[in-house]
PDB file of N, CA, C and O in Angstrom:
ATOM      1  N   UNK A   1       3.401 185.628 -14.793  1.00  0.00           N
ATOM      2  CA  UNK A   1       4.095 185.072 -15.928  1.00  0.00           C
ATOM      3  C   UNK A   1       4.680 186.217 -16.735  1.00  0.00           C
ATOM      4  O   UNK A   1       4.104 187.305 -16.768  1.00  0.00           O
ATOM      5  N   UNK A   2       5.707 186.014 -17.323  1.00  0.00           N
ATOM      6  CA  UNK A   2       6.490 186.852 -17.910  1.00  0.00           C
ATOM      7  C   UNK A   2       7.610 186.468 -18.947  1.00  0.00           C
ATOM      8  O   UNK A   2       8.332 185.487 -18.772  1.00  0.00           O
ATOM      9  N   UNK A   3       7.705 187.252 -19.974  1.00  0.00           N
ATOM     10  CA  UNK A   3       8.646 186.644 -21.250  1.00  0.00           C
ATOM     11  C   UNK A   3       9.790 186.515 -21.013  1.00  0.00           C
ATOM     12  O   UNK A   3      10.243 187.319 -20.198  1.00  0.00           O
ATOM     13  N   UNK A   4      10.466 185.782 -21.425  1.00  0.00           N
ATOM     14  CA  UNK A   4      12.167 185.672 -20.803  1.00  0.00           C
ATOM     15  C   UNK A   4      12.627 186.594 -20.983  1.00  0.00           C
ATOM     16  O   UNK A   4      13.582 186.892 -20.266  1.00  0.00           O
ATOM     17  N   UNK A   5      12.114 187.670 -22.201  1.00  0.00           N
ATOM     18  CA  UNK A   5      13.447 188.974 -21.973  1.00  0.00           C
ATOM     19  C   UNK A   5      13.069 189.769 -21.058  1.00  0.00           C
ATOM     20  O   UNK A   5      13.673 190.841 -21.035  1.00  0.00           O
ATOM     21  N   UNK A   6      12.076 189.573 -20.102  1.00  0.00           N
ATOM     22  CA  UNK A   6      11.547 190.593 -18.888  1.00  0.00           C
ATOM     23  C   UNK A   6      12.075 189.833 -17.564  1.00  0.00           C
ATOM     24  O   UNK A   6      12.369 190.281 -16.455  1.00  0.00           O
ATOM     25  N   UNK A   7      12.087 188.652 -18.030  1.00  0.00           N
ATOM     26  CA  UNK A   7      12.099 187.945 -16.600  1.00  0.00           C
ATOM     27  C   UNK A   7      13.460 188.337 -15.938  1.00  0.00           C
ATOM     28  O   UNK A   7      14.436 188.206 -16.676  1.00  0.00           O
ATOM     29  N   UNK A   8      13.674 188.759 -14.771  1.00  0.00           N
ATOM     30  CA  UNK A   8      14.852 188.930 -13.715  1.00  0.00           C
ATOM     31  C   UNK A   8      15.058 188.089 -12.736  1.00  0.00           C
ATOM     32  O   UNK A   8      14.055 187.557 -12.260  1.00  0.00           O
ATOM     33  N   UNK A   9      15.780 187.900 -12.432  1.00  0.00           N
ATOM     34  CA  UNK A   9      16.110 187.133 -11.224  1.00  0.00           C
ATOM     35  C   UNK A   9      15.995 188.362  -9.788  1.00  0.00           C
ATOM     36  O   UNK A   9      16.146 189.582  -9.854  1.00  0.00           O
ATOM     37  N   UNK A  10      15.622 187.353  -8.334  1.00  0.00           N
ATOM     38  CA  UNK A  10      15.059 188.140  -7.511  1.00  0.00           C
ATOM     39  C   UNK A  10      16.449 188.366  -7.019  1.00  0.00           C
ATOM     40  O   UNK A  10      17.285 187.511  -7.313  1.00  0.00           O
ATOM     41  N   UNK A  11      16.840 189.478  -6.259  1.00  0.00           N
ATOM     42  CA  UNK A  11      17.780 189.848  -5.662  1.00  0.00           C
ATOM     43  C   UNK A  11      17.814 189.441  -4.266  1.00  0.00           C
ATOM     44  O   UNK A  11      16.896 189.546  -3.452  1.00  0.00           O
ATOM     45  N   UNK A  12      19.488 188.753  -4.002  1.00  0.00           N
ATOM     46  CA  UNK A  12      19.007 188.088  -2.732  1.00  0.00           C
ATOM     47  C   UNK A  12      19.134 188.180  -1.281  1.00  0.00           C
ATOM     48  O   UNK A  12      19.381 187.398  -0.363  1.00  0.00           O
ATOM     49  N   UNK A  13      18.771 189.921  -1.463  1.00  0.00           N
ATOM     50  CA  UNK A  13      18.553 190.659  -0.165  1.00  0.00           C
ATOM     51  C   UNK A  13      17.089 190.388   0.328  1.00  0.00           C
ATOM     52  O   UNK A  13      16.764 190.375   1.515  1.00  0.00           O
ATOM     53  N   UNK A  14      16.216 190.165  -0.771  1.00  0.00           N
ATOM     54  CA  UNK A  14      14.733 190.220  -0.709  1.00  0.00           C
ATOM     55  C   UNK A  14      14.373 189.077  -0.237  1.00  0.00           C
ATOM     56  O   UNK A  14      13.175 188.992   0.036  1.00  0.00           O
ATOM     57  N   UNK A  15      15.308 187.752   0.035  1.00  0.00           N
ATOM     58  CA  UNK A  15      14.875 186.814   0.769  1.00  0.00           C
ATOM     59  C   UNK A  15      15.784 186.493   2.250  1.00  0.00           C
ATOM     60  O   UNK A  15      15.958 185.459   2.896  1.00  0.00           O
ATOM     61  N   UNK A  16      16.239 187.863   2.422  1.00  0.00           N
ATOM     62  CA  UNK A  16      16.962 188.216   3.735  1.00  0.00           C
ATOM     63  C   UNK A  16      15.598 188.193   4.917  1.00  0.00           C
ATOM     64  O   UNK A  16      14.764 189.053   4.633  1.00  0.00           O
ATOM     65  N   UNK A  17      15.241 187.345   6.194  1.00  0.00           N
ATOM     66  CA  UNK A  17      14.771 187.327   7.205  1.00  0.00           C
ATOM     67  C   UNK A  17      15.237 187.826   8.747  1.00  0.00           C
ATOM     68  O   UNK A  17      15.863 187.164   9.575  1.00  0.00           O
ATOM     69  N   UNK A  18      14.737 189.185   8.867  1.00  0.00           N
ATOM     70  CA  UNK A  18      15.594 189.426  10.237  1.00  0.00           C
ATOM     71  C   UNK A  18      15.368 188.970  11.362  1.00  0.00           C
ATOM     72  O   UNK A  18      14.327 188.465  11.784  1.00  0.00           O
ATOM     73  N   UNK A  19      16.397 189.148  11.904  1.00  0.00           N
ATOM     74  CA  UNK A  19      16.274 188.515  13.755  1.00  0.00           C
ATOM     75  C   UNK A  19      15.007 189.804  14.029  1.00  0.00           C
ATOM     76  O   UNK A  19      15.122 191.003  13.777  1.00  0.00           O
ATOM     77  N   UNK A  20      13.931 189.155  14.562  1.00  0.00           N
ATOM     78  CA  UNK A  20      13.616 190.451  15.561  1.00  0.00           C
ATOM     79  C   UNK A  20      14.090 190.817  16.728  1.00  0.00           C
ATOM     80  O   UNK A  20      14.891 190.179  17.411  1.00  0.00           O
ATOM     81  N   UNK A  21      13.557 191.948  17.000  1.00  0.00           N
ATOM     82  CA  UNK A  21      14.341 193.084  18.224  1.00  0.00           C
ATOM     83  C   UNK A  21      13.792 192.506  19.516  1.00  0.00           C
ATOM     84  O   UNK A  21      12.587 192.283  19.404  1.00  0.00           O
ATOM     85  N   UNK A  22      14.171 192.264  20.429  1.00  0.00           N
ATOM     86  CA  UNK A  22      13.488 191.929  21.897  1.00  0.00           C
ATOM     87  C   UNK A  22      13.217 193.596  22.562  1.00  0.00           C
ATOM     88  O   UNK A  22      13.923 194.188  23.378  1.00  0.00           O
ATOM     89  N   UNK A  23      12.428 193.893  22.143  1.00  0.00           N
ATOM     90  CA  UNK A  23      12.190 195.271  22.632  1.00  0.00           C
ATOM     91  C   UNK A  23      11.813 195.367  24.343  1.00  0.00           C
ATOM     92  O   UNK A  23      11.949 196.348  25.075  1.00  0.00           O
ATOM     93  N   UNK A  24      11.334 194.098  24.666  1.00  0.00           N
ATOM     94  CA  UNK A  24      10.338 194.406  26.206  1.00  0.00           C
ATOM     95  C   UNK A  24      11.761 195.050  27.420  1.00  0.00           C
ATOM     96  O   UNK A  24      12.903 195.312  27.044  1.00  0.00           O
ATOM     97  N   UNK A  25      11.445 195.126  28.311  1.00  0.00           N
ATOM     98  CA  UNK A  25      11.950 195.947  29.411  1.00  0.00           C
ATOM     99  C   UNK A  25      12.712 194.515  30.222  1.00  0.00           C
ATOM    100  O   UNK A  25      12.578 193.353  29.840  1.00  0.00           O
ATOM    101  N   UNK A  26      13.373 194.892  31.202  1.00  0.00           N
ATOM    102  CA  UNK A  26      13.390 193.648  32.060  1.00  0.00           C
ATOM    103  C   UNK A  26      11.994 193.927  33.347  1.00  0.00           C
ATOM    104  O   UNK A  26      11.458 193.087  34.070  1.00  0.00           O
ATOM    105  N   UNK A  27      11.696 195.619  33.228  1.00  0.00           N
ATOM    106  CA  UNK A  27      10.880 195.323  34.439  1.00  0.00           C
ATOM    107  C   UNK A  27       9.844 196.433  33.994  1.00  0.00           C
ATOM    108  O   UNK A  27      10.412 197.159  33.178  1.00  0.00           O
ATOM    109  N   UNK A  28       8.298 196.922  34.257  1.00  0.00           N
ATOM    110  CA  UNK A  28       7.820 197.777  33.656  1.00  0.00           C
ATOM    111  C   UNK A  28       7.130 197.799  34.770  1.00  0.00           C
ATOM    112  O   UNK A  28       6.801 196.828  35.451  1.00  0.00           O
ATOM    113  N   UNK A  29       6.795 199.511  35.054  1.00  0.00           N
ATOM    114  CA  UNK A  29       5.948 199.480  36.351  1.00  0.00           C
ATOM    115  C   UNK A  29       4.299 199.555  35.414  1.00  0.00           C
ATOM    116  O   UNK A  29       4.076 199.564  34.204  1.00  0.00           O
ATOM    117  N   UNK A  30       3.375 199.597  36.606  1.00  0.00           N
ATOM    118  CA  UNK A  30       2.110 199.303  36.005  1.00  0.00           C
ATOM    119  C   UNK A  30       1.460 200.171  35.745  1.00  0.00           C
ATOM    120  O   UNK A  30       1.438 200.980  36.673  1.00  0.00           O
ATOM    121  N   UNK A  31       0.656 200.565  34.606  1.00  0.00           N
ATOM    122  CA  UNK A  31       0.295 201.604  34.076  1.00  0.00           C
ATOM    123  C   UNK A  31      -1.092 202.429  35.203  1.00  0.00           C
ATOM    124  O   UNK A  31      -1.962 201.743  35.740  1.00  0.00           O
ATOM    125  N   UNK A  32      -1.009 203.958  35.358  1.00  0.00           N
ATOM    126  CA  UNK A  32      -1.234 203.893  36.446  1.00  0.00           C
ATOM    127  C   UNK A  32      -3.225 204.679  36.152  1.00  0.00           C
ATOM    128  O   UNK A  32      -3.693 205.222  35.151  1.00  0.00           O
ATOM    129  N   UNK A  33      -3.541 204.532  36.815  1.00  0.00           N
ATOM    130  CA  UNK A  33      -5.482 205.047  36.956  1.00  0.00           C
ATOM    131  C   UNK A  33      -5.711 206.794  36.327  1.00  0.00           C
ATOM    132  O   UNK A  33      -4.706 207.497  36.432  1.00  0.00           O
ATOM    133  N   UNK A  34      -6.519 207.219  35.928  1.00  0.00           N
ATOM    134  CA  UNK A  34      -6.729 208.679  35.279  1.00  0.00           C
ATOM    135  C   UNK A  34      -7.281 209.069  36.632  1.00  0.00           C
ATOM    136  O   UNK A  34      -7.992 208.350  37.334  1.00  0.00           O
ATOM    137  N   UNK A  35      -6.953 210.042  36.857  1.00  0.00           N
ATOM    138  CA  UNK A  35      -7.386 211.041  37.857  1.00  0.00           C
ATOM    139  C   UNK A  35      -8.258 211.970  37.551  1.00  0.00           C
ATOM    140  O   UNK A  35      -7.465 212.901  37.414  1.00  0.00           O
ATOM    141  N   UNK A  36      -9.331 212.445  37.331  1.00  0.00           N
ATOM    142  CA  UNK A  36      -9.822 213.713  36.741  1.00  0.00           C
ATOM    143  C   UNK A  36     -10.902 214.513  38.476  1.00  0.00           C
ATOM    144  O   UNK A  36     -11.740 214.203  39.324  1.00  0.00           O
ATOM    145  N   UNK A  37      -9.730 216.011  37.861  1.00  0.00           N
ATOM    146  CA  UNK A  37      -9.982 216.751  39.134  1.00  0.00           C
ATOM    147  C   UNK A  37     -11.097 217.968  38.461  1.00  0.00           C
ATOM    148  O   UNK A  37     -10.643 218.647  37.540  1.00  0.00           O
ATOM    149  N   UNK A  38     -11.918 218.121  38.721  1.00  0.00           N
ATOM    150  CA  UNK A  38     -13.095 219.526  38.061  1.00  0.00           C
ATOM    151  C   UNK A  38     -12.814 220.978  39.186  1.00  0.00           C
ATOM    152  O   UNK A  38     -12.823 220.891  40.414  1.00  0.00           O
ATOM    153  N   UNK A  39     -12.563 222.344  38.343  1.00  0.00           N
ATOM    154  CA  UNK A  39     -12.655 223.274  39.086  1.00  0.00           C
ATOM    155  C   UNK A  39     -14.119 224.159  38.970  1.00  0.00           C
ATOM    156  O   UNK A  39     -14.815 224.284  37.963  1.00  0.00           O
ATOM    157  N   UNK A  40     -14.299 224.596  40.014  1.00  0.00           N
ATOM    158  CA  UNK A  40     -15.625 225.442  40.076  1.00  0.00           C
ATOM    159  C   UNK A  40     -15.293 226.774  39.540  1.00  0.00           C
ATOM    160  O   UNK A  40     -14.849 227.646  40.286  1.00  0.00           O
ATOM    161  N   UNK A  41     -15.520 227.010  38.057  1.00  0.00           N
ATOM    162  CA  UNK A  41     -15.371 228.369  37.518  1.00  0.00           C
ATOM    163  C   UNK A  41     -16.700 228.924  37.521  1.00  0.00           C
ATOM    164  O   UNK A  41     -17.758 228.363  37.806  1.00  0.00           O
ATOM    165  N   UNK A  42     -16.423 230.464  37.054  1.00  0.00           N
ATOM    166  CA  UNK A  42     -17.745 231.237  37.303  1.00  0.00           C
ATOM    167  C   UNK A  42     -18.978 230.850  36.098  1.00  0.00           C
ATOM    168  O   UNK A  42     -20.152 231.119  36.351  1.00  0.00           O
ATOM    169  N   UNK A  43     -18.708 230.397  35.184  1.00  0.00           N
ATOM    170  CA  UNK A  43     -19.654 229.524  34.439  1.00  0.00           C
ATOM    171  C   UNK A  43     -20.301 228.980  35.014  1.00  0.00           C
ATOM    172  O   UNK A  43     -21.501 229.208  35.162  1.00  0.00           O
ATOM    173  N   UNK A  44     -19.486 227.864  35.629  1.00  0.00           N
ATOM    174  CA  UNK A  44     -20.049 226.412  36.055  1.00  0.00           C
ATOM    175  C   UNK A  44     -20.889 226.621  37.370  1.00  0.00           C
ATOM    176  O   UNK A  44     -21.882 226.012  37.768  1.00  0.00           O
ATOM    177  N   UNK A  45     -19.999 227.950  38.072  1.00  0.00           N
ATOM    178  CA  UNK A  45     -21.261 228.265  39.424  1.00  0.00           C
ATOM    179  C   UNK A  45     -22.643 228.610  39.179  1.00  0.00           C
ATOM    180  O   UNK A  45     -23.415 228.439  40.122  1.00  0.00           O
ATOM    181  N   UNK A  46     -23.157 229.114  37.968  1.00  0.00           N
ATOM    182  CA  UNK A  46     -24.204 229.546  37.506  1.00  0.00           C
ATOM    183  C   UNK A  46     -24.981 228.557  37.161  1.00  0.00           C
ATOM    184  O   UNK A  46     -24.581 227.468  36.749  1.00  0.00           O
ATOM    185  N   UNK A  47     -26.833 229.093  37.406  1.00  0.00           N
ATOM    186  CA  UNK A  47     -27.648 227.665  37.377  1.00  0.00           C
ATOM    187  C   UNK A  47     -28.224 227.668  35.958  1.00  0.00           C
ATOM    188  O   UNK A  47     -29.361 227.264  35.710  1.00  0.00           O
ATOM    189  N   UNK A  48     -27.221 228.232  34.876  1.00  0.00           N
ATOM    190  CA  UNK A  48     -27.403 228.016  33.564  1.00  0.00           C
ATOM    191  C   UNK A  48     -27.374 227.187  32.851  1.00  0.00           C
ATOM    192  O   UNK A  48     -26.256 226.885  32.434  1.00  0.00           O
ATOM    193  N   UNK A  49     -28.613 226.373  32.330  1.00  0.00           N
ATOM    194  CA  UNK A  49     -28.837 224.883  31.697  1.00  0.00           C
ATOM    195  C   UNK A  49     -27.543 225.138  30.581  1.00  0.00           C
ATOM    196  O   UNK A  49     -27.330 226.095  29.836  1.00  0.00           O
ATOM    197  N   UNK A  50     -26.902 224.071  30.759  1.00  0.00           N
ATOM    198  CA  UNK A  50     -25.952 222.919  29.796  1.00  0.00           C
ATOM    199  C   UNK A  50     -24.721 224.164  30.005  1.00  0.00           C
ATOM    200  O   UNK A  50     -24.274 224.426  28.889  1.00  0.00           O
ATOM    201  N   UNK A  51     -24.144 224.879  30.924  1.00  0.00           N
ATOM    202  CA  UNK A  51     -23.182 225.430  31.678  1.00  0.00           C
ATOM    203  C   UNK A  51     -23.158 225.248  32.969  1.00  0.00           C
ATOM    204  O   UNK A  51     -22.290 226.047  33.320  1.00  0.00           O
ATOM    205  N   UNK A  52     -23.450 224.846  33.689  1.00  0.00           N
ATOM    206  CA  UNK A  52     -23.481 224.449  35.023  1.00  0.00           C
ATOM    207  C   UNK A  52     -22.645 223.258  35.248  1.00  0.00           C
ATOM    208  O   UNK A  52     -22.779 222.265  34.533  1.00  0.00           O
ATOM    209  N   UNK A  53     -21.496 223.326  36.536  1.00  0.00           N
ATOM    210  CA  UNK A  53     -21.364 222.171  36.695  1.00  0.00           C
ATOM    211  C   UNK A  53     -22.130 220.983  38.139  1.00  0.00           C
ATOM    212  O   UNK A  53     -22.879 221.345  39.047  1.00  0.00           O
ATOM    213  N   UNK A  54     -21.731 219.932  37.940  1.00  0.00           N
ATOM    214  CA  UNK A  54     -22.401 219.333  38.659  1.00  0.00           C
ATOM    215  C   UNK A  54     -21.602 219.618  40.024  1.00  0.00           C
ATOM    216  O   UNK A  54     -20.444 219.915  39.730  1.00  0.00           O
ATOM    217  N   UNK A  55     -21.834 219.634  41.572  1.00  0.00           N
ATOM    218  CA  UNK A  55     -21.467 220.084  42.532  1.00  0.00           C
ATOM    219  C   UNK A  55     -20.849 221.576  43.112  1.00  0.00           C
ATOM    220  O   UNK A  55     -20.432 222.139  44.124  1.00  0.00           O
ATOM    221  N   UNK A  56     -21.206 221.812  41.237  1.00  0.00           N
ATOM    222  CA  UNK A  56     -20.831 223.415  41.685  1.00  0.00           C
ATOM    223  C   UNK A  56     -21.773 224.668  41.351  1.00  0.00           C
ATOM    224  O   UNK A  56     -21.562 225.848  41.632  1.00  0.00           O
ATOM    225  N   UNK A  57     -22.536 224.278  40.884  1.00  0.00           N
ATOM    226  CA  UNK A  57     -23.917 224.949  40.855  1.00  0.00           C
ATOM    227  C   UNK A  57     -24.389 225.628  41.953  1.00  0.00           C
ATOM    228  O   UNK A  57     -24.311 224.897  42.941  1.00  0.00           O
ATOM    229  N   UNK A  58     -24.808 226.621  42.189  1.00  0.00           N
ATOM    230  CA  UNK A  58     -25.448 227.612  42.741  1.00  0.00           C
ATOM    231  C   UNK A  58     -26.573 228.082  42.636  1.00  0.00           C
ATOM    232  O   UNK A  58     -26.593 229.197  42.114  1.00  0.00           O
ATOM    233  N   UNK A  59     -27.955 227.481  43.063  1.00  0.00           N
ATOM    234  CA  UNK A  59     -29.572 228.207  42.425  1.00  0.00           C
ATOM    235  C   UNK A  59     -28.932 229.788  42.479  1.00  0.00           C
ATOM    236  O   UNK A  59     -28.018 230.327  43.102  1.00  0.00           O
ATOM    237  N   UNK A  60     -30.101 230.287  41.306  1.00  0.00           N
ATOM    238  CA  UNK A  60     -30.489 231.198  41.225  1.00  0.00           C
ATOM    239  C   UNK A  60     -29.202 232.029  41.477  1.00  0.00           C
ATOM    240  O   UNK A  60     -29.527 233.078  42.034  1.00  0.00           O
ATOM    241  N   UNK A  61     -27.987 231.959  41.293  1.00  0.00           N
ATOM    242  CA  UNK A  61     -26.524 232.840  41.273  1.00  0.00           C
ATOM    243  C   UNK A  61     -26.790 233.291  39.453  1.00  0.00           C
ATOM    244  O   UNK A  61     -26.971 232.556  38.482  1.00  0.00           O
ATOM    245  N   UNK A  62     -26.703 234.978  39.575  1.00  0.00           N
ATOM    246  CA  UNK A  62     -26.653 235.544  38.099  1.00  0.00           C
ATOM    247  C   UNK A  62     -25.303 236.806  38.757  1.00  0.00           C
ATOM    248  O   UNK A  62     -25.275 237.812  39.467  1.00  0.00           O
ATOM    249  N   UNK A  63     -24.256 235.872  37.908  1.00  0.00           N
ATOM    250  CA  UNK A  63     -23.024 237.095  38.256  1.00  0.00           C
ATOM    251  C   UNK A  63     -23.081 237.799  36.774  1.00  0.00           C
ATOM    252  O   UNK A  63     -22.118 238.448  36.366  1.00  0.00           O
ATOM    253  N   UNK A  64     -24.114 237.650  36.098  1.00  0.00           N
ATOM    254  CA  UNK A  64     -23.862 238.702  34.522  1.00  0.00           C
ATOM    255  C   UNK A  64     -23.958 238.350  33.656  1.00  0.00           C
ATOM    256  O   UNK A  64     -24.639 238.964  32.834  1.00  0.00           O
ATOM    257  N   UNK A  65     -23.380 237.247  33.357  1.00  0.00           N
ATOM    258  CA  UNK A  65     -23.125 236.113  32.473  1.00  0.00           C
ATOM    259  C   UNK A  65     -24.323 236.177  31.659  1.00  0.00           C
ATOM    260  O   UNK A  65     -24.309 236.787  30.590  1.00  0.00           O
ATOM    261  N   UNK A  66     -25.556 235.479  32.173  1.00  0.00           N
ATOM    262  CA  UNK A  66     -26.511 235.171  31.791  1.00  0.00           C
ATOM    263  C   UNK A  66     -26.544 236.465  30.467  1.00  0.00           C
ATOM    264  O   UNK A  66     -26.430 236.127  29.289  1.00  0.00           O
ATOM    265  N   UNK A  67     -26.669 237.554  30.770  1.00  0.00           N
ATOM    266  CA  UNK A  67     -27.203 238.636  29.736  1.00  0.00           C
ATOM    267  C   UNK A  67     -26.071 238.480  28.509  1.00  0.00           C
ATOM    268  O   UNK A  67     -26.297 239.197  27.534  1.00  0.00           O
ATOM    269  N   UNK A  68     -24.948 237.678  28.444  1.00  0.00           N
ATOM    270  CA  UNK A  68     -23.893 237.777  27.541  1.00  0.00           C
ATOM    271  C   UNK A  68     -24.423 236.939  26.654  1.00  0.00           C
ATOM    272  O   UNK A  68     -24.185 237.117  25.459  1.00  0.00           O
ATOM    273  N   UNK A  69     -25.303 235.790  27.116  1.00  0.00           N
ATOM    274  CA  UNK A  69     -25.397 234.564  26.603  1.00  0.00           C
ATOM    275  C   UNK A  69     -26.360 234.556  25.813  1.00  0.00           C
ATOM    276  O   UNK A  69     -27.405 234.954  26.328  1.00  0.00           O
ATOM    277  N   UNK A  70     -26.454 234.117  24.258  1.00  0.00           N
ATOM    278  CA  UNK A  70     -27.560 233.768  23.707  1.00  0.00           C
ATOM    279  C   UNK A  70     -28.692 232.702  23.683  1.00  0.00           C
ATOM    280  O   UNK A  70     -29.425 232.397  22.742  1.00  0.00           O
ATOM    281  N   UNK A  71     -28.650 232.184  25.016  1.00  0.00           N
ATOM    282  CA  UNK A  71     -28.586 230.705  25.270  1.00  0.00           C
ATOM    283  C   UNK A  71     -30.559 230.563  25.393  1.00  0.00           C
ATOM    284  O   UNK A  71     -31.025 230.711  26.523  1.00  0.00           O
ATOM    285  N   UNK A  72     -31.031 230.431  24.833  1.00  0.00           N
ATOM    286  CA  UNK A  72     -32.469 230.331  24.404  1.00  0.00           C
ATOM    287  C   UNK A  72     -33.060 228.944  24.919  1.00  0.00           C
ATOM    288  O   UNK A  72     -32.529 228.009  24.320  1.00  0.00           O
ATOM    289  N   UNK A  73     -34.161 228.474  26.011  1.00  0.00           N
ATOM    290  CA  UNK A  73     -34.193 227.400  26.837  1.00  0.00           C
ATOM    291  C   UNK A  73     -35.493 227.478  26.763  1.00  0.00           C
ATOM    292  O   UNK A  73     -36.051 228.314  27.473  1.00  0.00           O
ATOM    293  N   UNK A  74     -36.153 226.764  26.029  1.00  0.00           N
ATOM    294  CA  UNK A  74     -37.556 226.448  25.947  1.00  0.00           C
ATOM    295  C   UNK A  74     -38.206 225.291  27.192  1.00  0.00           C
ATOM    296  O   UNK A  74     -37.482 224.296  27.236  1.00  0.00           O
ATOM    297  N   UNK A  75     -38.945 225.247  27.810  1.00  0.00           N
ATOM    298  CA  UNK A  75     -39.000 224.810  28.876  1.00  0.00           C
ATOM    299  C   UNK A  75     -40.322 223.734  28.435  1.00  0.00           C
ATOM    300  O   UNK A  75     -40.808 222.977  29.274  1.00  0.00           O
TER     301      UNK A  75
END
């Protein structure tokens, strides 16, 4: 509610309704599967808990690493 000397009339763009856009395709190919490929780096060859990867692990492989690492493993 509002006093007549405030009141405006609505402008009558603001009751303008647009066409919408037909955006779709005529043809869309199908969205396609994730692939995920893992490489065996020298980390992951090492049998260093929570660096190791799975199939690429190596018992007991110490290429150095280990002594870099602060990696503290309470057993």
């Amino acid at each position: 509610m509002v006093c007549p000397e405030d009141w405006e009339q609505r402008h009558p763009q603001e009751l303008i309704r647009p066409i919408q856009d037909q955006n779709r395709l005529p043809w869309t190919r199908p969205e396609g599967t994730d692939v995920y490929i893992t490489a065996c780096t020298p980390w992951g060859r090492q049998a260093v808990p929570d660096l190791a990867q799975p199939d690429c692990a190596v018992p007991d492989l110490d290429l150095g690493f280990r002594n870099q690492l602060d990696i503290t493993h309470d057993a």
